[in-house]
C-alpha positions in Angstrom: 0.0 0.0 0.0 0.9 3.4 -1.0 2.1 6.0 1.7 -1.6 7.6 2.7 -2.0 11.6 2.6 -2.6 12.6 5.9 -5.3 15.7 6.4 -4.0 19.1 6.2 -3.4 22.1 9.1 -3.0 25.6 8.3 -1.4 27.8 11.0 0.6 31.0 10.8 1.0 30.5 7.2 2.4 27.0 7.7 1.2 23.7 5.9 1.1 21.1 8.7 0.8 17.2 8.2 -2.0 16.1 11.0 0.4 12.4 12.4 -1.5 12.2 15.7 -4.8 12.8 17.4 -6.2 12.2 20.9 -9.8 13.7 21.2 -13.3 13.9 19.9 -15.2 16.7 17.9 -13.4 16.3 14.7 -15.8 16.1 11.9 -15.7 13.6 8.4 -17.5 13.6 5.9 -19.3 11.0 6.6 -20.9 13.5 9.6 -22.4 15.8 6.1 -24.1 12.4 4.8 -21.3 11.9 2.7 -20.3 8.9 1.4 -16.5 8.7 0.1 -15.1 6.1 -2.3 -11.1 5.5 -2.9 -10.2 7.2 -6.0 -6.2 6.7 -6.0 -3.9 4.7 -3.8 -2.5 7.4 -1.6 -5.9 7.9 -0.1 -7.4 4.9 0.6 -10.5 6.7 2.7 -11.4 8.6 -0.2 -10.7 12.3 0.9 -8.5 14.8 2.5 -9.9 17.3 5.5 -8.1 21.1 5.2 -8.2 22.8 8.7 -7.0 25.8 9.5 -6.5 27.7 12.9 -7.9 31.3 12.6 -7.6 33.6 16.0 -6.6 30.5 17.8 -9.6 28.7 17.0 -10.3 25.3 14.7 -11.9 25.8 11.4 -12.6 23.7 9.2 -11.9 25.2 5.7 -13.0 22.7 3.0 -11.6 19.3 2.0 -11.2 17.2 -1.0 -13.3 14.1 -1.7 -14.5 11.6 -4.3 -18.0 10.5 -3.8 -20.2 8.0 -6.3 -23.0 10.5 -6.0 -23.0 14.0 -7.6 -26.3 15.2 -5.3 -24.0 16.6 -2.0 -25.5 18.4 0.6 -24.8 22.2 1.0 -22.4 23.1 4.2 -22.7 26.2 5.7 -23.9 27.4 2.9 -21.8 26.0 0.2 -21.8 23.8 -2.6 -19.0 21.6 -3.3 -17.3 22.1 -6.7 -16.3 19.6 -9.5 -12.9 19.1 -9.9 -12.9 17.4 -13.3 -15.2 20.4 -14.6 -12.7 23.3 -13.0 -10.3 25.0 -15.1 -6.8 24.6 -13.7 -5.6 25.8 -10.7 -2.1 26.5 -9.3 -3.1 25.4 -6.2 -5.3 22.7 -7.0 -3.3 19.7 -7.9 -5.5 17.2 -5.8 -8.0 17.5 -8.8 -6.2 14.0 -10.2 -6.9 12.4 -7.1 -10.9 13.4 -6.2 -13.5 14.4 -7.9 -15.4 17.1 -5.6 -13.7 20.0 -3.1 -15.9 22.0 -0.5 -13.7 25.3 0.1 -14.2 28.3 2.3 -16.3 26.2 5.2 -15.2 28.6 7.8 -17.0 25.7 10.1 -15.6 26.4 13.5 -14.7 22.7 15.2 -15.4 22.0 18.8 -12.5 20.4 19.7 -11.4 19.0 22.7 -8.4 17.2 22.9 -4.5 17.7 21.9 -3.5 17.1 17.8 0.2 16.4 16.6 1.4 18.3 13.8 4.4 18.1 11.7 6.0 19.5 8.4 9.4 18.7 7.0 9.5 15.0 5.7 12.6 13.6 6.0 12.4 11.7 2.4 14.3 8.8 4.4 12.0 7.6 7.3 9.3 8.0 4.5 7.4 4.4 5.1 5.7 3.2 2.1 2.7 1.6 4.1 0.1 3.4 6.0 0.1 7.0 7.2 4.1 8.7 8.5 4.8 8.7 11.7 6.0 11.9 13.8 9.1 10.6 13.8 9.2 10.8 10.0 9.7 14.8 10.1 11.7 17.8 11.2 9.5 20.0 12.8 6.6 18.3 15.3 4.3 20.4 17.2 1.7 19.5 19.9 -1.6 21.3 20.1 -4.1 20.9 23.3 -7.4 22.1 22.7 -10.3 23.0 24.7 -14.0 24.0 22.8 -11.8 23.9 19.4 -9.5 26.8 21.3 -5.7 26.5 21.1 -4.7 26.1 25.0 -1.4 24.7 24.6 1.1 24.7 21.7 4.2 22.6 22.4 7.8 21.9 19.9 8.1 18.6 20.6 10.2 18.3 17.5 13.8 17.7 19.7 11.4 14.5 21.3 11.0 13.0 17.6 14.7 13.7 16.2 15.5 11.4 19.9 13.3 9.2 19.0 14.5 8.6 15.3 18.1 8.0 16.8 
């Protein structure tokens, strides 16, 4: 099995790779009535969840997906688009993986619970099976939430480069 693509964190205008999670309130999209299918080895659930953390607060901005269906329900508001209908994007290089992307959610998440985020793959713990371990990066951060409110944010990078050794 293919390396899987973990879901995504926004913060302080940093791309984090969600590796760990203790804690409930985290929504799928499964939770919207949505049923996702696997559409390419590297995500084997079918979609990827983008998060961001606005004003110290979890949001949930949109995520990609691939669903058999095209009737989706409206979130907050929002219809999901069609990838394969788009015109190209920069940005927007999942669109060969899924099918449908909800963007601009601005869903606030109720959080309670502590998240481990990471960026900075280091290409040689890269494990081909399954989704990469904190050890498998530079940088590691833990968050503790409370309500979907930051209440803790901890480098616990020096704790994964000890662990690698």
């Amino acid at each position: 099995m293919t390396g899987q693509e973990p879901d995504r964190f926004y913060y302080k205008d940093q791309r984090l790779d969600l590796v760990g999670i203790k804690g409930k309130g985290f929504l799928l999209p499964s939770d919207f009535g949505i049923e996702t299918h696997m559409t390419a080895t590297s995500c084997r659930r079918g979609y990827i969840m983008r998060y961001k953390i606005v004003e110290n607060q979890i949001v949930l901005d949109g995520f990609w997906f691939s669903s058999k269906t095209d009737y989706l329900p409206e979130i907050n508001g929002i219809k999901p688009v069609k990838l394969s209908e788009e015109i190209a994007e920069k940005d927007n290089y999942m669109r060969h993986m899924f099918k449908f992307e909800y963007r601009n959610l601005e869903k606030k998440i109720p959080f309670k619970g502590s998240i481990i985020l990471a960026k900075d793959l280091i290409r040689s713990k890269y494990v081909h099976m399954g989704f990469q371990s904190r050890t498998a990066y530079k940088t590691v951060l833990k968050f503790e939430f409370k309500d979907g409110m930051i209440v803790n944010v901890q480098d616990i990078s020096k704790a994964a480069k000890k662990a690698r050794r």
